[in-house]
ChimeraX commands (.cxc) that place a marker at each C-alpha (Angstrom):
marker #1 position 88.69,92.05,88.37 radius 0.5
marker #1 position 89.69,95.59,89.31 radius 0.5
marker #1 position 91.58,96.69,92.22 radius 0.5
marker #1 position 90.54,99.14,95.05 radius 0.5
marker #1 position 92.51,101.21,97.18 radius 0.5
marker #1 position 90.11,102.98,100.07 radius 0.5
marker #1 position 90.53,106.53,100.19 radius 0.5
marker #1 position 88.54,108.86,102.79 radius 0.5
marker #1 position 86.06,110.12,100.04 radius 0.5
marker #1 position 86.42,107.26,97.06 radius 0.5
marker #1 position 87.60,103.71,96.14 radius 0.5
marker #1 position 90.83,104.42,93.51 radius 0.5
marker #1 position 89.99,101.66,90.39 radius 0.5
marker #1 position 92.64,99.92,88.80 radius 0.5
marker #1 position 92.31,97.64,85.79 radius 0.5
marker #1 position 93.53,94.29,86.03 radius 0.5
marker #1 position 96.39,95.00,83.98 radius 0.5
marker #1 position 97.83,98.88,83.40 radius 0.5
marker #1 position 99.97,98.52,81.16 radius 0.5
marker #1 position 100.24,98.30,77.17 radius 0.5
marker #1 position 103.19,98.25,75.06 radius 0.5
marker #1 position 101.54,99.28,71.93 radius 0.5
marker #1 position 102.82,102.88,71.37 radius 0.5
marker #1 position 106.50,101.72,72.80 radius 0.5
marker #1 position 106.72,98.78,69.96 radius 0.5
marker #1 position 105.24,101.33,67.54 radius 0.5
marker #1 position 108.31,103.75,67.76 radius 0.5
marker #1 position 110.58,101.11,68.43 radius 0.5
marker #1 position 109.23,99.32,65.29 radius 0.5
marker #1 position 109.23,95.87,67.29 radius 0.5
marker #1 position 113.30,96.39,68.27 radius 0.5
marker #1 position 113.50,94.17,70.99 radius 0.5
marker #1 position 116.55,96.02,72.77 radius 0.5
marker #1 position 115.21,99.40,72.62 radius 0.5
marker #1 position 111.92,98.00,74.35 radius 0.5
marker #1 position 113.84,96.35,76.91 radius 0.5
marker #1 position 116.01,99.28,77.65 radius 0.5
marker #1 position 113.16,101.73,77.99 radius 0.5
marker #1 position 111.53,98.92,80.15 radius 0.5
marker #1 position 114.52,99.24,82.58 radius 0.5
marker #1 position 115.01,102.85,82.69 radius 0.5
marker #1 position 111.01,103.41,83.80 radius 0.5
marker #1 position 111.35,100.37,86.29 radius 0.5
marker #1 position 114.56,102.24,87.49 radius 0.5
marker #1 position 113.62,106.15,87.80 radius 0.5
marker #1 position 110.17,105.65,88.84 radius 0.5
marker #1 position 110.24,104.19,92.27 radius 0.5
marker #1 position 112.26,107.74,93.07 radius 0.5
marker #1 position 109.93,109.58,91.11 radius 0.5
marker #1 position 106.71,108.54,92.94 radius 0.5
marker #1 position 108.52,108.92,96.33 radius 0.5
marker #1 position 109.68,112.65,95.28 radius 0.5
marker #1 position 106.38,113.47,94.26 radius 0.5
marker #1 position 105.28,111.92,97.54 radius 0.5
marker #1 position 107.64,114.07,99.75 radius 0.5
marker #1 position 106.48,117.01,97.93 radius 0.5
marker #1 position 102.86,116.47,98.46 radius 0.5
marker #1 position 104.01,115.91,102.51 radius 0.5
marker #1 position 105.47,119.00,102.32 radius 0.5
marker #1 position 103.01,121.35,100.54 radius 0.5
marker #1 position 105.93,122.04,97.61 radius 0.5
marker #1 position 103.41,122.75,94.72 radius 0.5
marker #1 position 106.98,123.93,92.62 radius 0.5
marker #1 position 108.00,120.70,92.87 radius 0.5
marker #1 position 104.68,118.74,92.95 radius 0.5
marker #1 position 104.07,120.34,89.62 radius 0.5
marker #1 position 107.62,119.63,88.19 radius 0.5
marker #1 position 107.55,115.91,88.75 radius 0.5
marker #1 position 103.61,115.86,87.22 radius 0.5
marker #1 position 105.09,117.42,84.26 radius 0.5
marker #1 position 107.98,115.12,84.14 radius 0.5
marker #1 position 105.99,112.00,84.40 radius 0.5
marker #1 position 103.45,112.82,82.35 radius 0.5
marker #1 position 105.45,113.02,79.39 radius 0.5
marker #1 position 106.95,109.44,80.13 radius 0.5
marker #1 position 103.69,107.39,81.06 radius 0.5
marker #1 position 102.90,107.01,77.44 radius 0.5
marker #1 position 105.75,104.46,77.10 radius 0.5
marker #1 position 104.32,102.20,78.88 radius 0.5
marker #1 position 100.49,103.16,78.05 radius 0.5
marker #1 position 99.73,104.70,81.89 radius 0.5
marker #1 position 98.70,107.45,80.33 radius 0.5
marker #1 position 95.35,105.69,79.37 radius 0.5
marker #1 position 95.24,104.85,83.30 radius 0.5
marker #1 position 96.31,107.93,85.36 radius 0.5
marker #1 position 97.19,110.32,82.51 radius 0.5
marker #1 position 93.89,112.33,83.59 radius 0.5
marker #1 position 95.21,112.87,87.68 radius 0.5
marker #1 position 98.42,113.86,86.56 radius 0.5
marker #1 position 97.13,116.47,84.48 radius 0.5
marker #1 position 95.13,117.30,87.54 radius 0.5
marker #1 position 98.04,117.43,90.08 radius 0.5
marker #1 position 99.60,119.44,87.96 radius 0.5
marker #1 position 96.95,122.41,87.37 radius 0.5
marker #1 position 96.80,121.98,90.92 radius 0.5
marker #1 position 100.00,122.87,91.64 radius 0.5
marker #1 position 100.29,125.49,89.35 radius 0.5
marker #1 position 97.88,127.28,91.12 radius 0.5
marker #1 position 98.96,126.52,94.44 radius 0.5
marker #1 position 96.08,124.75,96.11 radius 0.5
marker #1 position 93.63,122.17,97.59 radius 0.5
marker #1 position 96.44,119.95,98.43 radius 0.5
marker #1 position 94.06,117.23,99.30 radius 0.5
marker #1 position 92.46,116.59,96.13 radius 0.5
marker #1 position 96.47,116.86,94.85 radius 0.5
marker #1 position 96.95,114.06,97.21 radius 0.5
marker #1 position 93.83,112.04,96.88 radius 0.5
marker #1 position 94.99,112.09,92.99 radius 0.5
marker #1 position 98.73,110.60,93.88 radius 0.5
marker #1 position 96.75,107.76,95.72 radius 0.5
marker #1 position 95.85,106.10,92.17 radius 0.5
marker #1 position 99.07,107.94,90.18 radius 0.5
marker #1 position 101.36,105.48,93.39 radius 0.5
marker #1 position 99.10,102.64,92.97 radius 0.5
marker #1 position 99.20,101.99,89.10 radius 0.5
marker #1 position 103.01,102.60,88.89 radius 0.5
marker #1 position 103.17,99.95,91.21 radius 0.5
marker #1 position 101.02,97.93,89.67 radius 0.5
marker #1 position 102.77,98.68,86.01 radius 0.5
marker #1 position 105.91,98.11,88.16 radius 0.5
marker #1 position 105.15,94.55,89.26 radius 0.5
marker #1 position 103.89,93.74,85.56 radius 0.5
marker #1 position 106.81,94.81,83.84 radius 0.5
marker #1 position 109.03,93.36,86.39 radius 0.5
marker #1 position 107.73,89.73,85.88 radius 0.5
marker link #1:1,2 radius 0.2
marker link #1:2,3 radius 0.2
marker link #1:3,4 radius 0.2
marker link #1:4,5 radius 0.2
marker link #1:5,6 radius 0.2
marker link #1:6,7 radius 0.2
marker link #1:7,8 radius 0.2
marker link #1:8,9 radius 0.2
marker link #1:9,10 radius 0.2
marker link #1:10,11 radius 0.2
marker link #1:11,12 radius 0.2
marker link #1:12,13 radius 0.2
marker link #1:13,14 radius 0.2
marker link #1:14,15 radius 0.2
marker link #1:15,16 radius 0.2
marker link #1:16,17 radius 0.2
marker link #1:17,18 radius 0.2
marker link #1:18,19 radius 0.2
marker link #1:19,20 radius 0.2
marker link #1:20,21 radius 0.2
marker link #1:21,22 radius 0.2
marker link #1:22,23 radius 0.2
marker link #1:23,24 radius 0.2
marker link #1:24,25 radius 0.2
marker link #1:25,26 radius 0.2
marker link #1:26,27 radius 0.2
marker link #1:27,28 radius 0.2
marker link #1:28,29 radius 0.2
marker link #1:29,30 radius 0.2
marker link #1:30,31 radius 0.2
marker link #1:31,32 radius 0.2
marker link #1:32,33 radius 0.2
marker link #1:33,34 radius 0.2
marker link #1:34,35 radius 0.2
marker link #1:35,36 radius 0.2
marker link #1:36,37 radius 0.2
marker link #1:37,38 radius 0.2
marker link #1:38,39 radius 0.2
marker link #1:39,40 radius 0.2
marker link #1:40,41 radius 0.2
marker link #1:41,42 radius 0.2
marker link #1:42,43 radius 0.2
marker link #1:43,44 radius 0.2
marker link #1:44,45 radius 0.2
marker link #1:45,46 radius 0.2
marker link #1:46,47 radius 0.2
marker link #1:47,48 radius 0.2
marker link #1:48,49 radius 0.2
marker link #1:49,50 radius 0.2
marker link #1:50,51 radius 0.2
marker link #1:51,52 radius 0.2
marker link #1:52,53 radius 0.2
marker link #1:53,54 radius 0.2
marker link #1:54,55 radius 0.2
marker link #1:55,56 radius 0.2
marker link #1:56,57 radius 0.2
marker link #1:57,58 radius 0.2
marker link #1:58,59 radius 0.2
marker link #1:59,60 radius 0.2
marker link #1:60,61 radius 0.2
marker link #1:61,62 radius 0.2
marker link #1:62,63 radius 0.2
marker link #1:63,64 radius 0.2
marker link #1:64,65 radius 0.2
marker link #1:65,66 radius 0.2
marker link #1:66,67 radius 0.2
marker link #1:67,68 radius 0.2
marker link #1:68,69 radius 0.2
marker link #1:69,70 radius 0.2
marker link #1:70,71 radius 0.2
marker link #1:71,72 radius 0.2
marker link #1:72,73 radius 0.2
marker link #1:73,74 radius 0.2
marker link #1:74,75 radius 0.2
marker link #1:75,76 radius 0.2
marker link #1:76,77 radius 0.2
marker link #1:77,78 radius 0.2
marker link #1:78,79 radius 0.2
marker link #1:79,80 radius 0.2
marker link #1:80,81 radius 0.2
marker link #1:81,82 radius 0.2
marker link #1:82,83 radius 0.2
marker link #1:83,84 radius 0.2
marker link #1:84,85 radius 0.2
marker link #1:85,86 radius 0.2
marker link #1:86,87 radius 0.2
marker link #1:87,88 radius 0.2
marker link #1:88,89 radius 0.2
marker link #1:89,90 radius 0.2
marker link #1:90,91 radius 0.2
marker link #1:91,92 radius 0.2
marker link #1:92,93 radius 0.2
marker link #1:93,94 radius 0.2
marker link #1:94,95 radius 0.2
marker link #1:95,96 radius 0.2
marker link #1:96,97 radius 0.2
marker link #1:97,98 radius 0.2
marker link #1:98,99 radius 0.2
marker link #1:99,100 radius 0.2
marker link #1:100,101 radius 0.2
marker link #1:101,102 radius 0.2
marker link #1:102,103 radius 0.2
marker link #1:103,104 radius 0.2
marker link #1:104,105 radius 0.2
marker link #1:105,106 radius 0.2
marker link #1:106,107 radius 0.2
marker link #1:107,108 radius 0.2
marker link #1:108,109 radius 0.2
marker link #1:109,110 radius 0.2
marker link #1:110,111 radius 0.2
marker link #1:111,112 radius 0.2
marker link #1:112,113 radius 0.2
marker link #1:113,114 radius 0.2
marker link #1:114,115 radius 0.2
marker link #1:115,116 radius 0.2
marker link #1:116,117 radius 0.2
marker link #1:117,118 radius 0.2
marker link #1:118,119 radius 0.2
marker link #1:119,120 radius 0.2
marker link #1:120,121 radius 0.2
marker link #1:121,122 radius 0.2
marker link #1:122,123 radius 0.2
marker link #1:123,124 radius 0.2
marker link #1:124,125 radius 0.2
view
C-alpha cells in the first residue's frame, strides 16, 4: 500500500514503510546501544529540523533552506531515508543555491515532511 499526499500538480508516494536500519547496524556492527542512541537523537532533532526548513521555505530564506538540505542530507542515511527522499533534498538544495523557483523547493519539502513523519512514527513504535 503506498501513501499519497495531494499536492496542486502531483500525488507525493510513500512506501509503506521508509525506513531501513541496514547501513546504521552495519557501522554499529549490531551494538544495540549505539543504534538506540542514534535512534533517539534523529527522533529528537528532526521534528525542529523539518519545521526550520519549513519556516525558511515560508519565508523565501534560500541561505537557510539550503543549510538545513545540506544538514539533513548527510543524516538521512542512518535511518535509510536517503533511499526515500534523498533525491528532493538534493533538489532543494541546488535550488537554493541558486536562489529560485521556490515552489518546486516547496512542492519537494511536501514528501521530505511527510516521510520524516512517517520514519518518525516507525521508529517511535
Amino acid at each position: 500500500m503506498l501513501y499519497l499526499l495531494h499536492t496542486k500538480r502531483h500525488p507525493t508516494m510513500l512506501p509503506p514503510k521508509v525506513t531501513d536500519l541496514t547501513y546504521l547496524n552495519e557501522i554499529s556492527k549490531g551494538d544495540a546501544n549505539f543504534i538506540k542512541e542514534m535512534i533517539g537523537i534523529f527522533l529528537s532533532e528532526t521534528p525542529e529540523e523539518i519545521n526550520q526548513l519549513e519556516k525558511a521555505i515560508a519565508h523565501t530564506d534560500f541561505e537557510r533552506i539550503r543549510a538545513i538540505s545540506h544538514h539533513m542530507k548527510s543524516t538521512i542515511p542512518f535511518v535509510g531515508l536517503d533511499l526515500i527522499i534523498g533525491n528532493e533534498l538534493v533538489q532543494i538544495e541546488d535550488l537554493s543555491f541558486n536562489k529560485k523557483d521556490i515552489q518546486t523547493i516547496s512542492n519537494f519539502f511536501i514528501k521530505v515532511k511527510a516521510a520524516f513523519q512517517q520514519a518518525h512514527q516507525e521508529l517511535s513504535a
